[in-house]
LUMVEXDREN-897648 format. One line per 4 residues: number of its first residue (from 1); their letters; for each residue x, y, z of N, C-alpha, C. Coordinates in nm, 2 decimals. Each point is the difference from the previous one (the first is absolute). Layout:
NUM) a) X Y Z X Y Z X Y Z; ... $
This chain:
1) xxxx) 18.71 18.08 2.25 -0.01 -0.10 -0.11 0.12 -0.09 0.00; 0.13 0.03 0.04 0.11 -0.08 0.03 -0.04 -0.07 0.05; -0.08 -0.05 0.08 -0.01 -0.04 0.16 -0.09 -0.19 -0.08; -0.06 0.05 -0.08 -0.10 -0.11 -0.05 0.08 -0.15 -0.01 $
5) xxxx) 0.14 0.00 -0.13 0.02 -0.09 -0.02 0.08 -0.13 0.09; 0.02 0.11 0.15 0.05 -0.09 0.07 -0.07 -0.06 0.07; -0.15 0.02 0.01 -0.13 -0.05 0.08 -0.04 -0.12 -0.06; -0.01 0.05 -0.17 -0.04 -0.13 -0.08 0.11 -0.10 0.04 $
9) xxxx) 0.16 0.03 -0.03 0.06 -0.11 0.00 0.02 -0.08 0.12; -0.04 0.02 0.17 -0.07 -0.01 0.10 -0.11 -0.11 -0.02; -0.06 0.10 -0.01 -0.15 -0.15 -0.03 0.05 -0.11 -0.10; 0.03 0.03 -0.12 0.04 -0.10 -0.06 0.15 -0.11 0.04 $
13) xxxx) 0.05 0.06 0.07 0.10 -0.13 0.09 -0.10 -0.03 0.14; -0.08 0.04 0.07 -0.08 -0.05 0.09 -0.12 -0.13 -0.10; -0.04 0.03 -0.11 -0.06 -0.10 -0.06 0.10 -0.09 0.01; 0.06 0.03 -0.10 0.14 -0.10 -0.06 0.04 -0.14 0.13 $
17) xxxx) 0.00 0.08 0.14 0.06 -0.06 0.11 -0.10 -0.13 0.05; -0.13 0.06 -0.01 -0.14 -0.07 0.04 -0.02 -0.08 -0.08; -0.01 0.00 -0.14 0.03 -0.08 -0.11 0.06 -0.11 0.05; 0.16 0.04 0.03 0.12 -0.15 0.00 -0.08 -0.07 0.15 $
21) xxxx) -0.08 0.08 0.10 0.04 -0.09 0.11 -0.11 -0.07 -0.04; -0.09 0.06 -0.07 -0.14 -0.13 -0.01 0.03 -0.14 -0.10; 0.06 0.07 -0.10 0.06 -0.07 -0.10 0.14 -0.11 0.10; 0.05 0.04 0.06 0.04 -0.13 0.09 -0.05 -0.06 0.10 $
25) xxxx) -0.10 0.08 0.04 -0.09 -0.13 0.13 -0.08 -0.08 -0.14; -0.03 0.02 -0.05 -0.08 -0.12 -0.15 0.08 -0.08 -0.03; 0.15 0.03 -0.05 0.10 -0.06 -0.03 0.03 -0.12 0.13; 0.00 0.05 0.15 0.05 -0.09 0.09 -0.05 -0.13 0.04 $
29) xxxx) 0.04 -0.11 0.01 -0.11 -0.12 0.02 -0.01 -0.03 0.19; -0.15 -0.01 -0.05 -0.07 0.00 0.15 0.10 -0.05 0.14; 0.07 -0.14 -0.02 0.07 -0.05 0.09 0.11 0.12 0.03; 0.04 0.08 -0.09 0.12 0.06 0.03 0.01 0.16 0.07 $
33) xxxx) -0.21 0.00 0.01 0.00 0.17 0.03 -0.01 -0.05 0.15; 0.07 0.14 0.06 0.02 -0.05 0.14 -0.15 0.03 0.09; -0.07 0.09 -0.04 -0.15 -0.05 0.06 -0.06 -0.10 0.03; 0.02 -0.10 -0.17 -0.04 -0.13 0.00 0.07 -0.08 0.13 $
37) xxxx) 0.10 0.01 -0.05 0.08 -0.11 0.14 0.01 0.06 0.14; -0.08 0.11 -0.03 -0.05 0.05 0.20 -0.10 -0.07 0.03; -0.11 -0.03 -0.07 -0.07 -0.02 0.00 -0.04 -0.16 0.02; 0.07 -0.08 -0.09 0.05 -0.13 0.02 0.06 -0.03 0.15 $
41) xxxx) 0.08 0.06 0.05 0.09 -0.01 0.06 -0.12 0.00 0.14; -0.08 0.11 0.02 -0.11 0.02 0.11 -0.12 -0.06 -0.04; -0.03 -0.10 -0.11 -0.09 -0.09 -0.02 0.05 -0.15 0.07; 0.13 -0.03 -0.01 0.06 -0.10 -0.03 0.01 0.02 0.20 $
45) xxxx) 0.07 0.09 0.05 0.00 0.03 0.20 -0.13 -0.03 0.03; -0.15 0.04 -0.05 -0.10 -0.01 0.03 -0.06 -0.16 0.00; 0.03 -0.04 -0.11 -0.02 -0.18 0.00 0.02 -0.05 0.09; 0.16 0.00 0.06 0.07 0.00 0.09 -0.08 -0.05 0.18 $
49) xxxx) -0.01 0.13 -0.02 -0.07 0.06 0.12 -0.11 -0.05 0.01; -0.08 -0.01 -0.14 -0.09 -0.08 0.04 -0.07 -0.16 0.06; 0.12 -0.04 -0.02 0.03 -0.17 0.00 0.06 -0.02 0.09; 0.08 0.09 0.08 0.01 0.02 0.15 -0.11 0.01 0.09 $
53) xxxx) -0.10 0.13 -0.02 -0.13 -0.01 0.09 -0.05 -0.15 -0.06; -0.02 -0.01 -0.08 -0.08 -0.16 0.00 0.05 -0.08 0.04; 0.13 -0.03 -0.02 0.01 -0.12 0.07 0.04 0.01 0.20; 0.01 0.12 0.02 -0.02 0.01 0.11 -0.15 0.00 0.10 $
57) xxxx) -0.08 0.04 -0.12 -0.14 -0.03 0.06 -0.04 -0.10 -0.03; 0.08 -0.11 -0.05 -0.05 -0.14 0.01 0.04 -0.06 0.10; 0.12 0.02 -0.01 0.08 -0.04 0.18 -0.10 0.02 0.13; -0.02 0.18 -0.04 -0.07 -0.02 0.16 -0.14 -0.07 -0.02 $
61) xxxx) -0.08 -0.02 -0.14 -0.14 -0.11 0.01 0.05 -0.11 0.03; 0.13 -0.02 -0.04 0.03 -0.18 0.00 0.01 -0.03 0.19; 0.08 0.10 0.02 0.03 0.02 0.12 -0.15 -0.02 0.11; -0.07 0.07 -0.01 -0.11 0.01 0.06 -0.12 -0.10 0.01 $
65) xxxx) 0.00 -0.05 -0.10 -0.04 -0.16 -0.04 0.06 -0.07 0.06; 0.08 -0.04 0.00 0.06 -0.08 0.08 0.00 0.02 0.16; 0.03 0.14 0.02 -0.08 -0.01 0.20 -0.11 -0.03 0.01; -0.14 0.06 -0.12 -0.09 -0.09 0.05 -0.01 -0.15 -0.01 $
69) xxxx) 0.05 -0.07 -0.09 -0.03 -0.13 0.01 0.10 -0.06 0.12; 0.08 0.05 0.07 0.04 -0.04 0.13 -0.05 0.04 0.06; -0.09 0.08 0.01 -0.07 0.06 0.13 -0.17 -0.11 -0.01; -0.02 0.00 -0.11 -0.15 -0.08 -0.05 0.10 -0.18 0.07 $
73) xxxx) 0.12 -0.04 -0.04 0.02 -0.13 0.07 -0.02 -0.02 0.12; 0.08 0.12 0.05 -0.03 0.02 0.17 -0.14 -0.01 0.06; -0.07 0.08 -0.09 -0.15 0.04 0.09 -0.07 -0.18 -0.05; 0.04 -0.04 -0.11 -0.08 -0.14 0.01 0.08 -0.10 0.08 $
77) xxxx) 0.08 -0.01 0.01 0.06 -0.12 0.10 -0.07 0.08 0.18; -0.02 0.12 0.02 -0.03 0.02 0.14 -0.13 0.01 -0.02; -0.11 -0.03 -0.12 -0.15 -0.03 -0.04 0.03 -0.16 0.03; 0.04 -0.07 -0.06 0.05 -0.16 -0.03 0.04 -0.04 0.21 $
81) xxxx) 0.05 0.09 0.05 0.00 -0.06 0.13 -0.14 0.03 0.08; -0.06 0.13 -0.01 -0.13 0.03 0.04 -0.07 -0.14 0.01; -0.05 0.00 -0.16 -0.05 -0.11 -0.06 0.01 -0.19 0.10; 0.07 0.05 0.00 0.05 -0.14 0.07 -0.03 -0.01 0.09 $
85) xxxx) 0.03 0.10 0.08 -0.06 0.00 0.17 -0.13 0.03 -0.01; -0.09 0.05 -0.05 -0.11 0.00 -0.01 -0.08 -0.11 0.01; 0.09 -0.05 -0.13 -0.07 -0.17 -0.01 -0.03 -0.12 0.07; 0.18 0.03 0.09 -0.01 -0.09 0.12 -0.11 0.05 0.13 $
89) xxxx) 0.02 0.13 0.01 -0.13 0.04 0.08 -0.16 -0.07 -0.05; -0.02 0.06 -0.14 -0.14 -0.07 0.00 0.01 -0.16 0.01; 0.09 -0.08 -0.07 -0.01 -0.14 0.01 0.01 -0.03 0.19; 0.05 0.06 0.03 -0.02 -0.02 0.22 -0.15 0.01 0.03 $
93) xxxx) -0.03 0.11 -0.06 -0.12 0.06 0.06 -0.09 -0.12 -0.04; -0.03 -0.04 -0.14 -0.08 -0.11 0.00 0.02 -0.13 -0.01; 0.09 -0.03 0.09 -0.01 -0.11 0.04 -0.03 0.01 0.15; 0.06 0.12 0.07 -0.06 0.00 0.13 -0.17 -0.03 0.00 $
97) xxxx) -0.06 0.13 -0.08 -0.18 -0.01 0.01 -0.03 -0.14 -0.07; 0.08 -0.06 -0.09 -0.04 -0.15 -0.04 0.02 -0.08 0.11; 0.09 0.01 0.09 -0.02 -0.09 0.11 -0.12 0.04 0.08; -0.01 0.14 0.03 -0.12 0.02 0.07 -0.15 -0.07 -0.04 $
101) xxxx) 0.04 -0.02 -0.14 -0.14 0.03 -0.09 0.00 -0.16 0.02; 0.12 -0.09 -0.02 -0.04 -0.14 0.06 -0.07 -0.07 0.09; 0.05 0.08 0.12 0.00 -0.06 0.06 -0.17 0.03 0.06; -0.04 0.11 -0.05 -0.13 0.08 0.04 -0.07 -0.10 -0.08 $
105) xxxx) 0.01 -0.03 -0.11 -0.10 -0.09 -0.14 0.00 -0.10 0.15; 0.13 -0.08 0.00 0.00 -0.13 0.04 -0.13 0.01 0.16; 0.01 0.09 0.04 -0.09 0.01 0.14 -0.14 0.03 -0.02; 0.02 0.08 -0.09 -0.20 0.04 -0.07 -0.05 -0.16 -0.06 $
109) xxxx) 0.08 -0.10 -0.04 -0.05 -0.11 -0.05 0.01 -0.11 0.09; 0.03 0.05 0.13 0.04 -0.13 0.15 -0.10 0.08 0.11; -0.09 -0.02 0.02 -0.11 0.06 0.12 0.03 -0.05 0.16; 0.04 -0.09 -0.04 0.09 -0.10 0.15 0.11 0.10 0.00 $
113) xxxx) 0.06 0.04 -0.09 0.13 0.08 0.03 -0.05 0.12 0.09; -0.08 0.09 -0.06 -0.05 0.14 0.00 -0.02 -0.01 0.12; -0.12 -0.12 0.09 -0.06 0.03 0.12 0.10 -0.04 0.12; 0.08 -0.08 -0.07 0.14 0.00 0.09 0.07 0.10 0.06 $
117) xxxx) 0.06 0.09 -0.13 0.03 0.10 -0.06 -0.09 0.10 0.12; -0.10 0.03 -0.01 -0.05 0.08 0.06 -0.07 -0.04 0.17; 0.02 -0.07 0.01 0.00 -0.06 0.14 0.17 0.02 0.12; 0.10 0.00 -0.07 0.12 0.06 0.05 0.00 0.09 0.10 $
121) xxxx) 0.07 0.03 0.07 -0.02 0.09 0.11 0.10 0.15 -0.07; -0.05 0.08 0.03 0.05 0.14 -0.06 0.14 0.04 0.11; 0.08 0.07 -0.06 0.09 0.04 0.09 -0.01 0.12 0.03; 0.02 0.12 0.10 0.00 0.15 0.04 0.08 0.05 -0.06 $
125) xxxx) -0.03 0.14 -0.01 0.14 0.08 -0.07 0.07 0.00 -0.11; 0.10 0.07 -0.02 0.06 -0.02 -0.13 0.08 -0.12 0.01; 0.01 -0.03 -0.09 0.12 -0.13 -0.05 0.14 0.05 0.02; 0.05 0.08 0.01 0.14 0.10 0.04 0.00 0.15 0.05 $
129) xxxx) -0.06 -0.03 0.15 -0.03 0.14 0.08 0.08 0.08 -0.01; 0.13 -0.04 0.00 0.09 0.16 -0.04 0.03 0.00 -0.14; -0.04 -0.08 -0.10 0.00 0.05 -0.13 -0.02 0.11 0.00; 0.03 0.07 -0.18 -0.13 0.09 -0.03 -0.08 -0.02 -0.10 $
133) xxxx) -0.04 0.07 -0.08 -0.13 -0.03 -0.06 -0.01 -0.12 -0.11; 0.17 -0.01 -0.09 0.04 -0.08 -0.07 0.00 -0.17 -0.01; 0.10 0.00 0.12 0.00 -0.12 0.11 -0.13 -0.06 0.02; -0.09 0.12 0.06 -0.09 -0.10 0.05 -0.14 -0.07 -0.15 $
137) xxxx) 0.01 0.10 -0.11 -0.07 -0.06 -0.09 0.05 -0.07 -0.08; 0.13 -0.07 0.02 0.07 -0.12 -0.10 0.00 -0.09 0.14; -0.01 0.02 0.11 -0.03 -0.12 0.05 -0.16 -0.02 0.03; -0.08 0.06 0.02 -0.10 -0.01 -0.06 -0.01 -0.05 -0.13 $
141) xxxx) 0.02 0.04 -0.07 0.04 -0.10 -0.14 0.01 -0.18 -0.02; 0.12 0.02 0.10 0.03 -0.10 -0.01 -0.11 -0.14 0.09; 0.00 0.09 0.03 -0.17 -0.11 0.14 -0.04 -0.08 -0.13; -0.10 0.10 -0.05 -0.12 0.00 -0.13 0.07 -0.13 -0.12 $
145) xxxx) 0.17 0.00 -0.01 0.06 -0.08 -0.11 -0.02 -0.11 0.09; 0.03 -0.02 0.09 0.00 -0.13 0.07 -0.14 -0.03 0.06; -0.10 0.03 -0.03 -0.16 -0.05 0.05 0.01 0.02 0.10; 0.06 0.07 0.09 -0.04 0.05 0.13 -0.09 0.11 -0.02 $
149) xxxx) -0.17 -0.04 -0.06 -0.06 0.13 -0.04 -0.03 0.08 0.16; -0.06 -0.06 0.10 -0.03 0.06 0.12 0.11 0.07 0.03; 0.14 -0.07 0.03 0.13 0.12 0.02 0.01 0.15 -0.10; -0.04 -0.03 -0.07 0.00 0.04 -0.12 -0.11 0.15 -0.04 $
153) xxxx) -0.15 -0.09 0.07 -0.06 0.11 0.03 0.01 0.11 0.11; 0.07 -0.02 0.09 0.00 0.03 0.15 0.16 0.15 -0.05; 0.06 -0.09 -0.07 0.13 0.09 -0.06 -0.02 0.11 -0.07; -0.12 -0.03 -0.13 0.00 0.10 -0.05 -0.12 0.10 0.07 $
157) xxxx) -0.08 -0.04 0.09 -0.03 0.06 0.05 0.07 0.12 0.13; 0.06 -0.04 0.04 0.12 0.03 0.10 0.06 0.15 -0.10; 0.04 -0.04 -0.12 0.09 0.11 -0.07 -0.07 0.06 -0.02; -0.16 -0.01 -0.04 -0.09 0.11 -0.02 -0.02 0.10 0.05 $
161) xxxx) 0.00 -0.04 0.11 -0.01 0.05 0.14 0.13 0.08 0.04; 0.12 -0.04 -0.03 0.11 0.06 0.08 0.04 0.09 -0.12; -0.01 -0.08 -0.12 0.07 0.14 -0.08 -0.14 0.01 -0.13; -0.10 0.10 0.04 -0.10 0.01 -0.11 0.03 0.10 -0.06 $
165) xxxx) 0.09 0.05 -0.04 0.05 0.09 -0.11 0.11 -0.05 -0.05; 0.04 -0.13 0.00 0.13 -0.08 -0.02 0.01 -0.01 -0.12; 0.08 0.03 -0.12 0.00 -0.07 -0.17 0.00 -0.13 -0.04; -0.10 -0.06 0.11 -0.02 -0.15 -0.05 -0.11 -0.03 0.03 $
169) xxxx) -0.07 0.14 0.10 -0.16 -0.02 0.07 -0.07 -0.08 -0.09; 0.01 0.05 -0.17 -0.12 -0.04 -0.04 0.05 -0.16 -0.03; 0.15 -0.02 -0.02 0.00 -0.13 -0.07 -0.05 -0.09 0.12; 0.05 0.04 0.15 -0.09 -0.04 0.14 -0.11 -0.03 -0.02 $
173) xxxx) -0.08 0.13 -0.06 -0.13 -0.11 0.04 -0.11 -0.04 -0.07; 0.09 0.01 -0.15 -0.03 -0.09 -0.11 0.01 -0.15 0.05; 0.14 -0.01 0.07 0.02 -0.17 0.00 -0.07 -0.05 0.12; 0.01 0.11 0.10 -0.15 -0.06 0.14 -0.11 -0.04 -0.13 $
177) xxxx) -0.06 0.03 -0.04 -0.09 -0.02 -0.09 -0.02 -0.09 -0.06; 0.11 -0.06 -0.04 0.04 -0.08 -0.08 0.00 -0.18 0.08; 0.06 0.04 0.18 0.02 -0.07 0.06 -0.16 -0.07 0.05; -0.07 0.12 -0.04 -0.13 -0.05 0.08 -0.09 -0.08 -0.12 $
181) xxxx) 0.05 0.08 -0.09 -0.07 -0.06 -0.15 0.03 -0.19 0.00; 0.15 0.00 0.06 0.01 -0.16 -0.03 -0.08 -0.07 0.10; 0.00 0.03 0.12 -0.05 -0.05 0.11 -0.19 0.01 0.00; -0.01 0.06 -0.12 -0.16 0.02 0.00 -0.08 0.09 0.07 $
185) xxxx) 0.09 0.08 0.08 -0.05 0.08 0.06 -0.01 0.16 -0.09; -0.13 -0.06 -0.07 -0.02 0.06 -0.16 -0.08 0.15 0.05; -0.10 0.01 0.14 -0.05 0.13 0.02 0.14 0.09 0.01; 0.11 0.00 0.12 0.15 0.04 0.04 0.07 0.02 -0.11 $
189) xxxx) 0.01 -0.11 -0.08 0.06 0.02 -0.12 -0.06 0.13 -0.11; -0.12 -0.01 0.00 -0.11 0.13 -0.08 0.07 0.12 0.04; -0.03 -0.04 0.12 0.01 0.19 0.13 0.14 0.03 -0.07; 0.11 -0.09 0.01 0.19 0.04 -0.05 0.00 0.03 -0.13 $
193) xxxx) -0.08 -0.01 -0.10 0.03 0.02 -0.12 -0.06 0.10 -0.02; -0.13 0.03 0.07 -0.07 0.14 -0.05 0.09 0.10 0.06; 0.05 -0.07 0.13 0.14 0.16 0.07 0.11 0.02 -0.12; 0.04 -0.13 -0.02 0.10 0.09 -0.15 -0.03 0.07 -0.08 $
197) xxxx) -0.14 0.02 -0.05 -0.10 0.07 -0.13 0.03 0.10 0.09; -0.10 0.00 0.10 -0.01 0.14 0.08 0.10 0.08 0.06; 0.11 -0.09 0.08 0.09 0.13 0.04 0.13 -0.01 -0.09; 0.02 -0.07 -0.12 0.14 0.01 -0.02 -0.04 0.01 -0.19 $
201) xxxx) -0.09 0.10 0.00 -0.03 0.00 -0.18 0.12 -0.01 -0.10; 0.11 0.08 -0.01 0.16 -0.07 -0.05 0.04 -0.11 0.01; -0.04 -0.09 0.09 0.08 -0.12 0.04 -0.03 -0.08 -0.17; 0.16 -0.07 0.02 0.03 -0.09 -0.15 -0.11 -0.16 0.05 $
205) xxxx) -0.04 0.04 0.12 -0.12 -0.14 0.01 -0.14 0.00 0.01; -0.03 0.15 -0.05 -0.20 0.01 -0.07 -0.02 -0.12 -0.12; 0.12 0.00 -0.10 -0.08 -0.15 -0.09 -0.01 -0.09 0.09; 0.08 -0.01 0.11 0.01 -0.16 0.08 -0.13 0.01 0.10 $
209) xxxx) -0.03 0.12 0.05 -0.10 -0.03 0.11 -0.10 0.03 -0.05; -0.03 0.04 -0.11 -0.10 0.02 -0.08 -0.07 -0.10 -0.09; 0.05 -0.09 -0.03 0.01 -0.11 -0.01 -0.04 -0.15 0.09; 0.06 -0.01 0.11 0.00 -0.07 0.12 -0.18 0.04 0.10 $
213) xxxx) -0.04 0.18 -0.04 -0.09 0.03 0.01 -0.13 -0.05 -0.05; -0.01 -0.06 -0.13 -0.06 -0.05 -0.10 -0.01 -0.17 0.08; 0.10 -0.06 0.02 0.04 -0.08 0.01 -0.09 -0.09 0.15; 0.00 0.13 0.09 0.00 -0.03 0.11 -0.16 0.00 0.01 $
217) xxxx) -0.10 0.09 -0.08 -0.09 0.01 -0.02 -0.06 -0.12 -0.06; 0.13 -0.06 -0.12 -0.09 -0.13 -0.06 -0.03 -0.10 0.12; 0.09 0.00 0.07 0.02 -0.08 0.14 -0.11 0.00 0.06; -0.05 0.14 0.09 -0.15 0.00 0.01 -0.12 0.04 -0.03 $
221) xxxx) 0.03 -0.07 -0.13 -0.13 -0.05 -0.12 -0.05 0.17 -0.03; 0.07 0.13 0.04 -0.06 0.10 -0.02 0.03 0.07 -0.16; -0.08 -0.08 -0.09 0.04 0.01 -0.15 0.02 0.10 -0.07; -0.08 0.08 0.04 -0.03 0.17 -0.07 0.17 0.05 0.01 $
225) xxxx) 0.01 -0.01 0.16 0.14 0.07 0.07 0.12 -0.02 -0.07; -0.05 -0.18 -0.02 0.18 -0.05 -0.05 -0.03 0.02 -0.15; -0.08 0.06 -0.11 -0.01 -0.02 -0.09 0.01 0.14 -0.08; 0.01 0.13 0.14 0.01 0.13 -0.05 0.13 -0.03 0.07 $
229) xxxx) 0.08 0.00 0.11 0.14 0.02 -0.03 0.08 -0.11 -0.12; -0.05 -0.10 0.01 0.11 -0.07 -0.13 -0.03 0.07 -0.17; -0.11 0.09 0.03 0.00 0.08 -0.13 0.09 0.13 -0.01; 0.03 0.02 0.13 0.11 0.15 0.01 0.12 -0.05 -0.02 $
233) xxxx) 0.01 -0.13 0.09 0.15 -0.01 -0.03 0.03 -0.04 -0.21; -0.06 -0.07 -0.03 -0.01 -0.01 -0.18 -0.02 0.15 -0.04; -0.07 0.07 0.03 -0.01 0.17 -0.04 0.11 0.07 0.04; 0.05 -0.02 0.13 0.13 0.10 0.00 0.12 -0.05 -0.03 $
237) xxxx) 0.02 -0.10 0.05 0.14 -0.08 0.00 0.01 -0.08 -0.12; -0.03 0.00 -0.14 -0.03 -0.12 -0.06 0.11 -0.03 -0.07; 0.14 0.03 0.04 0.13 -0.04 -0.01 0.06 -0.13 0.10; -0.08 -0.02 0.08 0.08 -0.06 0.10 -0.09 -0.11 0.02 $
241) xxxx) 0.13 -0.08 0.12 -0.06 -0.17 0.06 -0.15 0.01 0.08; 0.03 0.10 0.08 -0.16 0.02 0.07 -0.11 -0.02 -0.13; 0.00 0.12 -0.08 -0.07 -0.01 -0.12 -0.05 -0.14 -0.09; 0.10 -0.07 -0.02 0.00 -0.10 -0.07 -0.08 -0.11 0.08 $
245) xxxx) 0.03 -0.02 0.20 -0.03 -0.09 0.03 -0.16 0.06 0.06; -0.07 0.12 -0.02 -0.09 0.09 0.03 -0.13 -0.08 -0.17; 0.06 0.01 -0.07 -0.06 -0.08 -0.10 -0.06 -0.11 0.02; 0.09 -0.09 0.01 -0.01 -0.13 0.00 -0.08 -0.01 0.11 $
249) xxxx) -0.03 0.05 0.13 -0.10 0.01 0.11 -0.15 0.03 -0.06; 0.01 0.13 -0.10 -0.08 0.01 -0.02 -0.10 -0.06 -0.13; 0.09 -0.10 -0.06 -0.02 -0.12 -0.08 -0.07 -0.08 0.06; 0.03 -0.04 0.13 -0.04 -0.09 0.08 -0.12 0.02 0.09 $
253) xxxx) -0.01 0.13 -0.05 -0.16 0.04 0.05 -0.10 -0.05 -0.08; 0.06 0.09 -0.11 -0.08 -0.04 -0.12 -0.04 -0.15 0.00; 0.10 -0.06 0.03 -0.03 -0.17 -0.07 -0.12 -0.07 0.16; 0.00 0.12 0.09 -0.05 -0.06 0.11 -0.11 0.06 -0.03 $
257) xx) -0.07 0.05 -0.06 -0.11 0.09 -0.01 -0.05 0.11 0.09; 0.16 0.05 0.09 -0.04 0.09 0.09 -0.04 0.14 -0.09 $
């Protein structure tokens, strides 16, 4: 029973003690309890830190942006030279077949020219026996620009012949075709355009001889013929010059009552 009152007075100084510290954390103001300002203090590092990553992840977007739009300048100025040379290629190209195309109009509408033209004596062989296949169909080419149509036929015949798996075979003997077409020698000219249909189906010159086919048929009065190919070339090709001038042919039927 001794033993009691020093147990009570125990607990009642352990209250007593718990009392003052609560009674001073209530008393203390927020800024000054040091939790508070740990807490501040690793809110305040954190902001920090955060405004570092961001503005460093703008750097590297800013950054990155900007190599592409130097890389997008690059790729269009070396589009912008493409472009150019392209252009000057197509503006060559048609003015070359414009001259061809001249000078072919000017002969289909001079019959003195044509029989002239085709009365010429032919020459043997290739036009540059040690050429090779290139050589000899740009001078062959060149025959056909300058109305030497008989040199011309004899030429591209020759390349036919020497190189018939050549990458210009078919434009070969598209333009024999073509040579015979001016000279009126419209059956020869038939036979060369149906060989383009037939052995060179790829070639970029089916609207052209497909067409010329039509053409060659209006020639000999065989109407049906020239009025179902100038309907293929309008049906397949009906983006292009063949197409457009495949029309007007067949306008001209119409207005003929063929």
């Amino acid at each position: 029973m001794s033993f009691m009152p020093n147990i009570t007075s125990v607990r009642v100084g352990l209250i007593a003690a718990a009392a003052a510290m609560l009674s001073g954390c209530v008393t203390t103001p927020p800024e000054a309890d040091p939790v508070v300002q740990k807490l501040s203090e690793l809110d305040s590092r954190l902001l920090r830190l955060e405004r570092v990553l961001a503005n460093q992840s703008l750097l590297d977007l800013s950054q990155r942006i900007e190599a592409a739009q130097n890389e997008t300048r690059v790729l269009r100025g070396q589009l912008d030279e493409v472009q150019h040379a392209l252009n000057q290629s197509q503006t060559q190209q048609r003015e070359m077949y414009g001259d061809v195309d001249r000078r072919l109009s000017a002969l289909e509408g001079n019959p003195g020219a044509a029989a002239a033209a085709g009365a010429a004596p032919a020459m043997g062989g290739l036009p540059i026996p040690s050429g090779d296949d290139r050589a000899n169909y740009q001078a062959a080419f060149d025959l056909l620009k300058d109305a030497k149509y008989p040199e011309a036929i004899n030429a591209f015949k020759q390349y036919l012949t020497n190189f018939p798996n050549g990458p210009l075979a078919d434009n070969a003997q598209y333009w024999l075709g073509e040579a015979h077409y001016v000279t009126k020698q419209y059956p020869d000219a038939l036979r060369d355009f149906r060989t383009v249909i037939e052995k060179y189906p790829e070639s970029r010159k089916i609207p052209d001889a497909l067409l010329k086919i039509g053409y060659c048929n209006y020639e000999l009065k065989n109407w049906g013929e020239a009025r179902s190919a100038l309907n293929q070339v309008v049906q397949r090709f009906g983006d292009t010059t063949a197409a457009r001038l495949a029309s007007q042919r067949l306008a001209k039927l119409d207005s003929e009552g063929r």
